[in-house]
N, C-alpha and C positions, 0 to 999 in steps of 0.2 A: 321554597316560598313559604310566609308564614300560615296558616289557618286563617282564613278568610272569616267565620263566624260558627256558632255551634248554636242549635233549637232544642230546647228540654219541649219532650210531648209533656201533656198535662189534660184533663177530663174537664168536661163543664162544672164538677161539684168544685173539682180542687183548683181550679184559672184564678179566682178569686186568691186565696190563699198563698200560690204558689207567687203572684205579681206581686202581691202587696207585701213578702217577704223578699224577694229581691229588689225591690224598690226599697226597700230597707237599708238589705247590706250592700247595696252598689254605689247608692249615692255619695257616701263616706269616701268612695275609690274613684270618684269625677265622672261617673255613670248616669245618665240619665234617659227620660225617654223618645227615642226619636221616631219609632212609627208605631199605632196599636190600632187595633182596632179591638172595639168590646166585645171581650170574654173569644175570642178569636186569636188574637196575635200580639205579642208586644217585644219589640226589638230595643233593648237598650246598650250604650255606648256614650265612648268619648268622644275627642274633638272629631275625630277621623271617621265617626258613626258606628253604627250598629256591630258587634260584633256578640253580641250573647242574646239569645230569642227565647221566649216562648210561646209555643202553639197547641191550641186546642182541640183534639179528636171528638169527631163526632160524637162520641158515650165517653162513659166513665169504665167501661171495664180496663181493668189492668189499671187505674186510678188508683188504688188502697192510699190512704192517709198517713202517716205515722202515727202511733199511740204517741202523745207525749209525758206519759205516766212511765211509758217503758225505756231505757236505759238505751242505747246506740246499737250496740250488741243485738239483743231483745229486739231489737226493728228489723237489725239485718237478718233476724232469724225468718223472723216474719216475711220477706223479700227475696228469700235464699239467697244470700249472699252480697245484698244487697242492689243497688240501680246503677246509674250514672256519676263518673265523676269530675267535677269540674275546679277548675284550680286558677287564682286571680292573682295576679302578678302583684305585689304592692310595694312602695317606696323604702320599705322602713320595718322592723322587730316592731318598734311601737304601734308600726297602723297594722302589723300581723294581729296584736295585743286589742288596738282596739277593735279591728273588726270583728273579732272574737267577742268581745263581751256584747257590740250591738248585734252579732246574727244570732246570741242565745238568749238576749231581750228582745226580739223580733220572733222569736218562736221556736229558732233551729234548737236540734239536740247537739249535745256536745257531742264531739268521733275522736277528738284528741286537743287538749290544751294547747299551747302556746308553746313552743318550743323549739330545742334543737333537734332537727334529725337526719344523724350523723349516719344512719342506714342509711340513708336515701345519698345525702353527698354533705361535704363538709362545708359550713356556711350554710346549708337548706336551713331556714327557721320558717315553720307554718303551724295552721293549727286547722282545726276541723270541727264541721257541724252537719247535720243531716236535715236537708229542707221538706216542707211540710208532705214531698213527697217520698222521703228517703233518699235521695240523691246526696252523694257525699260532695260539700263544696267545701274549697280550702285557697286560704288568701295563705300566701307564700312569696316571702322576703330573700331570694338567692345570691348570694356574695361570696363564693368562694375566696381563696386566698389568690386566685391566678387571677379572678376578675382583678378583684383590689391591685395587684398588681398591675396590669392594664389598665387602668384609670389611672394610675402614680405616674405612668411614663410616658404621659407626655409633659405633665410639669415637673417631673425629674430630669427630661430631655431639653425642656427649656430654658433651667437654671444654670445645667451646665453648658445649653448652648450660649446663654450670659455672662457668665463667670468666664468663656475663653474670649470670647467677641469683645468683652471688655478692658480684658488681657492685652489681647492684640490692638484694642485702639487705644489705652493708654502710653504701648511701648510707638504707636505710630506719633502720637501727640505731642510725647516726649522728643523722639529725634526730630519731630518739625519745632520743636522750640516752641509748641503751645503751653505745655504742661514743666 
């Protein structure tokens, strides 16, 4: 079954912050918000609803911010090793491209460009930022050569199911003295 939904915790300094930078980069991706309550919860999603949250812990320990002076790297040092990471499915290289440049005009740090990566699987293209609280989030475009091929056959399937049925009722047309 797939993942029902994921909740990033988040502190009362950082609730602010952390919403109104995924209210950024989600909207772009047909995300919007379907339940909150202030400075408490906010669940956003598509047509089908909620499936990515955040909620707010009583205090802010374990909160730290990201420096945005300091480099991706340099965060995760800060972090040891860094937080949480989340990854968004999207249509297209271009919407990997442009999520990318609005979640680094919305505030994220860059974790990785825009790209191929051929480590991970062939056809993976995704890119990476680190949100206000250091969590690694990544809009990722997957089209292997085997998907592509499975999308091609059923209208590969249907052409040559045309091309014989057409066959066949042209030679029937023919001996009935239609054609």
């Amino acid at each position: 079954m797939p993942l029902g939904h994921v909740s990033l915790p988040t502190g009362p300094a950082t609730y602010k912050p952390m919403h109104d930078f995924y209210s950024t980069i989600l909207q772009p991706l047909g995300y919007r918000i379907y339940k909150e309550q202030d400075n408490l919860y906010c669940g956003f999603g598509t047509h089908s609803g909620p499936d990515f949250w955040l909620h707010c812990d009583g205090d802010d320990a374990g909160f730290a911010a990201v420096d945005p002076s300091l480099s991706a790297d340099e965060n995760r040092e800060l972090f040891h090793g860094g937080r949480t990471h989340v990854a968004f499915n999207v249509a297209s290289r271009r919407q990997v491209e442009e999520w990318f440049r609005n979640a680094v005009k919305a505030g994220g740090i860059p974790n990785g460009e825009p790209g191929e990566r051929n480590e991970y699987a062939k056809g993976y293209y995704a890119a990476f930022v680190l949100d206000p609280l250091g969590n690694n989030v990544e809009a990722v475009h997957f089209n292997p050569w085997w998907l592509q091929a499975i999308k091609a056959v059923p209208g590969a399937v249907a052409v040559v199911f045309g091309a014989v049925a057409g066959h066949f009722a042209l030679g029937y047309a023919k001996r009935a003295g239609w054609a």
